[in-house]
N, CA, C and O atoms as CSV, one atom per row, in Angstrom:
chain,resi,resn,atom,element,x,y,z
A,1,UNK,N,N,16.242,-38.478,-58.072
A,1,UNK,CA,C,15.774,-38.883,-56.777
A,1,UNK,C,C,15.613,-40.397,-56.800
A,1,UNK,O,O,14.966,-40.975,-57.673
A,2,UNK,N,N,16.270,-41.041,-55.742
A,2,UNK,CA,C,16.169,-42.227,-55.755
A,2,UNK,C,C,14.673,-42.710,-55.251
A,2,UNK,O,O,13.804,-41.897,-54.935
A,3,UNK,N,N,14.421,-44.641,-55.206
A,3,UNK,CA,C,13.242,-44.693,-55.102
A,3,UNK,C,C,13.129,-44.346,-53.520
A,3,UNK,O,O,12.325,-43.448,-53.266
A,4,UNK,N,N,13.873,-44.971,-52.324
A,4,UNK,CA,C,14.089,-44.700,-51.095
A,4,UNK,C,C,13.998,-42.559,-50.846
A,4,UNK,O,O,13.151,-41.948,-50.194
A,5,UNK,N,N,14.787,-42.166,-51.370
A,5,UNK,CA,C,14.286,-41.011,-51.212
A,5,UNK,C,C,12.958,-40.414,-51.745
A,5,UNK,O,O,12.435,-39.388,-51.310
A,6,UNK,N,N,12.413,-41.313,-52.899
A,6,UNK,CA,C,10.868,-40.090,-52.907
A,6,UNK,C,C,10.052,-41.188,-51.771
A,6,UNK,O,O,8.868,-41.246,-52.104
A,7,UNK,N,N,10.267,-41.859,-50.830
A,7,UNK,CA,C,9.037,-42.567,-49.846
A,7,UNK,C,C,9.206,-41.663,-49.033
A,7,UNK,O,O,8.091,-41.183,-48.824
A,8,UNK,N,N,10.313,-40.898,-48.168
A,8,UNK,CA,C,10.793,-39.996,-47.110
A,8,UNK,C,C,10.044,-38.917,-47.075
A,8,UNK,O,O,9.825,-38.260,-48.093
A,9,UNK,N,N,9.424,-38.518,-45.565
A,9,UNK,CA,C,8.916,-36.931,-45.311
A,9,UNK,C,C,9.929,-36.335,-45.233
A,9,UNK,O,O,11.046,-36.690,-44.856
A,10,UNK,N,N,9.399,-35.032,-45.738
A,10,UNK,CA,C,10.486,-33.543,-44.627
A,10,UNK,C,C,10.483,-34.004,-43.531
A,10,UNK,O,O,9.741,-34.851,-43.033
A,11,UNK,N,N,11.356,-33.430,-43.107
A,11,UNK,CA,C,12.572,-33.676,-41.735
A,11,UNK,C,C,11.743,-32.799,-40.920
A,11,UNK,O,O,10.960,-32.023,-41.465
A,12,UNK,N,N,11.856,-32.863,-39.672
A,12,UNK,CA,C,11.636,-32.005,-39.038
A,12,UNK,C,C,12.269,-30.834,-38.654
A,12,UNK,O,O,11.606,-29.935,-38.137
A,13,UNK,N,N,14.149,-30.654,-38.938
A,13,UNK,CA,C,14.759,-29.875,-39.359
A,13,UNK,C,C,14.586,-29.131,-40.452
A,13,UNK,O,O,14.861,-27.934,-40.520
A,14,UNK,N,N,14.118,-29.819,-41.359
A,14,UNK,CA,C,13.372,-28.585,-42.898
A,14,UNK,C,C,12.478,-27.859,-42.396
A,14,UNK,O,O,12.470,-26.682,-42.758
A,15,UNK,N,N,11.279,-28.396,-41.250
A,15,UNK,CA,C,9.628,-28.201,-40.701
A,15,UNK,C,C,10.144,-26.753,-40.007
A,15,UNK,O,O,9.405,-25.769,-40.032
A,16,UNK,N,N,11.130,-26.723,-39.549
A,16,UNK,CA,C,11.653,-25.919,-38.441
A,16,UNK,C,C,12.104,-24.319,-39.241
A,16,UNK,O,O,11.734,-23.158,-39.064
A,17,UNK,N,N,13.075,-24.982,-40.166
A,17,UNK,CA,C,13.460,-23.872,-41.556
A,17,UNK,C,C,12.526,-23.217,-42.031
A,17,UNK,O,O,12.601,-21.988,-42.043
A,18,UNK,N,N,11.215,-24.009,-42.631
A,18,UNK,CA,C,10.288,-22.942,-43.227
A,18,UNK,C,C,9.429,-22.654,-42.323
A,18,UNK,O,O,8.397,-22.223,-42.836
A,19,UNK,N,N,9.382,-22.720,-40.760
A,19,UNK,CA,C,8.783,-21.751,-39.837
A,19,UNK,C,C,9.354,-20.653,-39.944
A,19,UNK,O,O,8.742,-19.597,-40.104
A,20,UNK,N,N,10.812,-20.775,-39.856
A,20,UNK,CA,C,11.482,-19.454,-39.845
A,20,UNK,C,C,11.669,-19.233,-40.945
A,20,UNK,O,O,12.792,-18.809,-40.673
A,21,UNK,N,N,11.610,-19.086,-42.252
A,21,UNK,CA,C,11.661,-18.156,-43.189
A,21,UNK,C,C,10.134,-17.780,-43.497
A,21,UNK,O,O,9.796,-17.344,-44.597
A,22,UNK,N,N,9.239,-17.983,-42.438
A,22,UNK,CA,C,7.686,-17.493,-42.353
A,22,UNK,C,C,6.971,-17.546,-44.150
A,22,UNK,O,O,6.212,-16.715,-44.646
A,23,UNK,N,N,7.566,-18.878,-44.845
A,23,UNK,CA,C,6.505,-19.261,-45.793
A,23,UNK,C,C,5.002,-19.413,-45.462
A,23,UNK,O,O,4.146,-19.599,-46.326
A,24,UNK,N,N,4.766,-19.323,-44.198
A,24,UNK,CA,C,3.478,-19.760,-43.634
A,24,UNK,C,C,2.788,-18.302,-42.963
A,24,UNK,O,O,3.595,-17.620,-42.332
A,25,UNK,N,N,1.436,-17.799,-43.045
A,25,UNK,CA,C,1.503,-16.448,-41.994
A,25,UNK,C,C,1.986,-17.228,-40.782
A,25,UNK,O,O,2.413,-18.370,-40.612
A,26,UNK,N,N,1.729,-16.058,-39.917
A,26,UNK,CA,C,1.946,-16.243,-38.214
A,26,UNK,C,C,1.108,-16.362,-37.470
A,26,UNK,O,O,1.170,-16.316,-36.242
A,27,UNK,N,N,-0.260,-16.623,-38.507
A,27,UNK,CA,C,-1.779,-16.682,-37.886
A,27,UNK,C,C,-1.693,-17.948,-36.936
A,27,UNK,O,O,-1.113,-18.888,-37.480
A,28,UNK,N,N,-2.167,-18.217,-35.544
A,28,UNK,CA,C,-1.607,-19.855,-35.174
A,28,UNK,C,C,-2.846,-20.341,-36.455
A,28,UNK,O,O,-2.396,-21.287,-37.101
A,29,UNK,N,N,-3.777,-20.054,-36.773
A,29,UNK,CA,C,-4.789,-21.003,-37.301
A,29,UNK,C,C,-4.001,-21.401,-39.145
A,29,UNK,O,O,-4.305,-22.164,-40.062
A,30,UNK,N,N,-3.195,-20.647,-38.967
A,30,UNK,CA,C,-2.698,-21.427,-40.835
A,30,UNK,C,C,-1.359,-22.498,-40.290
A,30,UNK,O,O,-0.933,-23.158,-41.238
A,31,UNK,N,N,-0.760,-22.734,-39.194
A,31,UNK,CA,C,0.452,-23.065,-39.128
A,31,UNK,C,C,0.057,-25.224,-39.795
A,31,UNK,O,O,0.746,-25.979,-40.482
A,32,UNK,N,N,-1.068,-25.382,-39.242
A,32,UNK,CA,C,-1.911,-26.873,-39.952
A,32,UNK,C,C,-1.024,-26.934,-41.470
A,32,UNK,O,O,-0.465,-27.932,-41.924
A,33,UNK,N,N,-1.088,-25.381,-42.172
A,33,UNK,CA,C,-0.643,-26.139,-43.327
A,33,UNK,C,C,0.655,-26.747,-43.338
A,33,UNK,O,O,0.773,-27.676,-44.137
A,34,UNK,N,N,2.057,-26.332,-42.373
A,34,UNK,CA,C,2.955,-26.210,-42.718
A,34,UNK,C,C,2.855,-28.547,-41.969
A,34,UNK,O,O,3.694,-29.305,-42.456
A,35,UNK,N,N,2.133,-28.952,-41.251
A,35,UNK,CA,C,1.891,-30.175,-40.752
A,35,UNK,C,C,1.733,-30.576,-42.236
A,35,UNK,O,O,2.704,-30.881,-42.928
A,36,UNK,N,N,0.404,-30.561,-42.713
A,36,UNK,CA,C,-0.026,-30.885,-43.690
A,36,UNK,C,C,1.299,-31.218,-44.675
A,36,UNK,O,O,1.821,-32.314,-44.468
A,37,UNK,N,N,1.618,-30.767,-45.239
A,37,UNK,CA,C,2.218,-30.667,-46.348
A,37,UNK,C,C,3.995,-31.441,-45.773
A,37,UNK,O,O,4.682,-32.104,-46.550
A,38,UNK,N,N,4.243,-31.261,-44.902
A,38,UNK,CA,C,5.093,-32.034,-44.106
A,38,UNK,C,C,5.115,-33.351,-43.766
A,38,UNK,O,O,6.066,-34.127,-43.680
A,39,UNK,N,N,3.577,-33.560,-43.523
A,39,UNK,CA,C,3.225,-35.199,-43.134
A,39,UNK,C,C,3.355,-35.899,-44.930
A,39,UNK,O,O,3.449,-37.095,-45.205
A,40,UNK,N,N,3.332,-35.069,-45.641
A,40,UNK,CA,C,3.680,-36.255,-46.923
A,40,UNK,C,C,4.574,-36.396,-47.068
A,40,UNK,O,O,5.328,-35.848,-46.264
A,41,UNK,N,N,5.233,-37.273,-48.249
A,41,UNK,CA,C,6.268,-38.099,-48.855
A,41,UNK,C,C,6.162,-37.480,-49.680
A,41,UNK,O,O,5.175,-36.780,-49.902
A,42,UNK,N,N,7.693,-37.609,-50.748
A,42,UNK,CA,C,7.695,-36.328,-51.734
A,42,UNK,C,C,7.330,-36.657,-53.162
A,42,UNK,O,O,7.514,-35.967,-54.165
A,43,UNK,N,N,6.609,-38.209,-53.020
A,43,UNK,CA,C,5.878,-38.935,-54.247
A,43,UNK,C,C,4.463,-38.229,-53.934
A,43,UNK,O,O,3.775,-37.608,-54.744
A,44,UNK,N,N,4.131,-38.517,-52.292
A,44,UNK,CA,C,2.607,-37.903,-52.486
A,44,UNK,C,C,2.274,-36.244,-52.782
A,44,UNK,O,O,1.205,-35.864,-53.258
A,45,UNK,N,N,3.157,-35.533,-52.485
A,45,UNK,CA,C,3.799,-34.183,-52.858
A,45,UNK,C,C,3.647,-33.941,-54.667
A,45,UNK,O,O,3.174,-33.098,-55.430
A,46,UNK,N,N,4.449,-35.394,-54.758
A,46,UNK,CA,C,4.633,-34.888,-57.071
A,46,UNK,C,C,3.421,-35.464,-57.389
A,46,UNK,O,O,2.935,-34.914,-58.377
A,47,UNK,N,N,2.344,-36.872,-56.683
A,47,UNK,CA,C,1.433,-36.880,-57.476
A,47,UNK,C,C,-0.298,-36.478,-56.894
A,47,UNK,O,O,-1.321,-37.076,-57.228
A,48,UNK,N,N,-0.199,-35.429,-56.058
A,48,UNK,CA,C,-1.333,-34.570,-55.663
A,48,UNK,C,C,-1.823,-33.831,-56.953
A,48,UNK,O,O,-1.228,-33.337,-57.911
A,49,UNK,N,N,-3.215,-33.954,-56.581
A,49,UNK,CA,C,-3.798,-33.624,-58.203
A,49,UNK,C,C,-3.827,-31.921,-58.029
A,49,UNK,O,O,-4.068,-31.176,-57.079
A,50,UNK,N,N,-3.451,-31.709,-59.464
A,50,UNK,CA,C,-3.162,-29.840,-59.699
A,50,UNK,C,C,-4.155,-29.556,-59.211
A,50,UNK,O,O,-5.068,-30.371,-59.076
A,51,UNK,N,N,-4.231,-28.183,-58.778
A,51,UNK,CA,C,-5.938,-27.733,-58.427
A,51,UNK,C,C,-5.606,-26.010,-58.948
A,51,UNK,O,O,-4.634,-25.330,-59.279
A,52,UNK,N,N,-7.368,-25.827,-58.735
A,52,UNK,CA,C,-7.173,-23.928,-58.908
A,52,UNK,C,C,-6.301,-22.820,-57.868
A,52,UNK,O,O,-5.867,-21.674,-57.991
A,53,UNK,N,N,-6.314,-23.587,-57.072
A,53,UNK,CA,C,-5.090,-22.477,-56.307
A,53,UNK,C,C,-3.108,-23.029,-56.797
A,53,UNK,O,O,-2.010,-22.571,-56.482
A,54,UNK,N,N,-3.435,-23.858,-57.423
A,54,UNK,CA,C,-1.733,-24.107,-57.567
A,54,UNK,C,C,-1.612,-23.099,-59.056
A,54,UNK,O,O,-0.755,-22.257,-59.329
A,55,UNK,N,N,-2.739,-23.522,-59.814
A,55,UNK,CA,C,-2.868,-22.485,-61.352
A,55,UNK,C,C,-2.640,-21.100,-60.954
A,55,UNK,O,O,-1.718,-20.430,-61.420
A,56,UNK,N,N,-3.487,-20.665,-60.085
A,56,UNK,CA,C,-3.142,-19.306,-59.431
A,56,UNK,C,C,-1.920,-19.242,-58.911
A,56,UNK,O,O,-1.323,-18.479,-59.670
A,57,UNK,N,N,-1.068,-19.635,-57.939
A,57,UNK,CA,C,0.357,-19.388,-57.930
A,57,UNK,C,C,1.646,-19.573,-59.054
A,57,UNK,O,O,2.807,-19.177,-58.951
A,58,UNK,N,N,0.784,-20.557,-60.497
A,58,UNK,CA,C,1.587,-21.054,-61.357
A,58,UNK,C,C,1.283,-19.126,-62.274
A,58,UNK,O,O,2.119,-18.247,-62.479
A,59,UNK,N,N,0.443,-19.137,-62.453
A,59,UNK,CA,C,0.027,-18.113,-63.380
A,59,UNK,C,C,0.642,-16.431,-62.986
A,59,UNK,O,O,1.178,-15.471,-63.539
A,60,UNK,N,N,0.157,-16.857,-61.699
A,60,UNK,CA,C,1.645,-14.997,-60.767
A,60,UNK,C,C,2.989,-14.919,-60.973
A,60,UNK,O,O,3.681,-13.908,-61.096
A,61,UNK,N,N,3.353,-16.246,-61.006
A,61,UNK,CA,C,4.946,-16.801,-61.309
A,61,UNK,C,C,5.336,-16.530,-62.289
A,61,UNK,O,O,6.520,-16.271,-62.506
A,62,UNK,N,N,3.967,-16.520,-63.554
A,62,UNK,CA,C,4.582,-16.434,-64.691
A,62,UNK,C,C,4.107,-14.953,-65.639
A,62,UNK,O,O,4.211,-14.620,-66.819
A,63,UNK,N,N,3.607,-14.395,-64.524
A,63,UNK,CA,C,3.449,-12.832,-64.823
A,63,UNK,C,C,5.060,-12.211,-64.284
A,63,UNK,O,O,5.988,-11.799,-64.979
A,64,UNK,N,N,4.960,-12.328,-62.858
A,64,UNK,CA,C,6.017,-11.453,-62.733
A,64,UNK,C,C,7.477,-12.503,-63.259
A,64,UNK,O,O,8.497,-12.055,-62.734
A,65,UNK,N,N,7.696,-13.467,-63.946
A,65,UNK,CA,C,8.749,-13.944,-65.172
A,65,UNK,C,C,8.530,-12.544,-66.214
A,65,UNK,O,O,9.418,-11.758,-66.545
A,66,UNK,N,N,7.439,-12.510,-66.512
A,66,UNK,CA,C,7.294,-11.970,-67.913
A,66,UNK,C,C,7.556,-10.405,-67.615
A,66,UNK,O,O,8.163,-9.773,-68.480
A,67,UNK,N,N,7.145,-9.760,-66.472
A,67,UNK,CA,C,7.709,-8.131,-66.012
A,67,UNK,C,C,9.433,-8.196,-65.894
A,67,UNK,O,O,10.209,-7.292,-66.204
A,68,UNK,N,N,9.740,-9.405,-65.407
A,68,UNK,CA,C,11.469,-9.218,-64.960
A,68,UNK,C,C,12.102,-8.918,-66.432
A,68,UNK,O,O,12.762,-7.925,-66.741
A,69,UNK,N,N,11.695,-10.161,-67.375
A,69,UNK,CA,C,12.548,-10.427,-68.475
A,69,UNK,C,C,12.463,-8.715,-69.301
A,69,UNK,O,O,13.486,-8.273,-69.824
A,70,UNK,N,N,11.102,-7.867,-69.322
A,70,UNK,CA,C,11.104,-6.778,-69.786
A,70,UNK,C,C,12.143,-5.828,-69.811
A,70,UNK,O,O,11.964,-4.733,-70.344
């Protein structure tokens, strides 16, 4: 990734994509996140500090890794 590309937000054509592949519920009150996470740059994206809910999606990821490979 160049330096010009990690300053750049998602597009609003990407914003549009993961409405429709409903990464987000359909609650109107969660759709904030899909803003949120859109209004950054994909430096402020890589250097957001880890937290306990990313461990929790890191740690499911790597359960069902470990059921597939079985």
């Amino acid at each position: 990734m160049s330096y010009e590309d990690s300053r750049t937000k998602v597009s609003d054509e990407r914003k549009i994509e993961l409405l429709k592949l409903h990464t987000v519920a359909a609650d109107e009150k969660a759709f904030w996140l899909i803003d949120y996470w859109c209004n950054k740059t994909f430096v402020g994206l890589l250097l957001m500090p880890f937290s306990r809910h990313q461990m929790l999606h890191l740690d499911g990821c790597l359960r069902i890794i470990s059921k597939i490979k079985k």
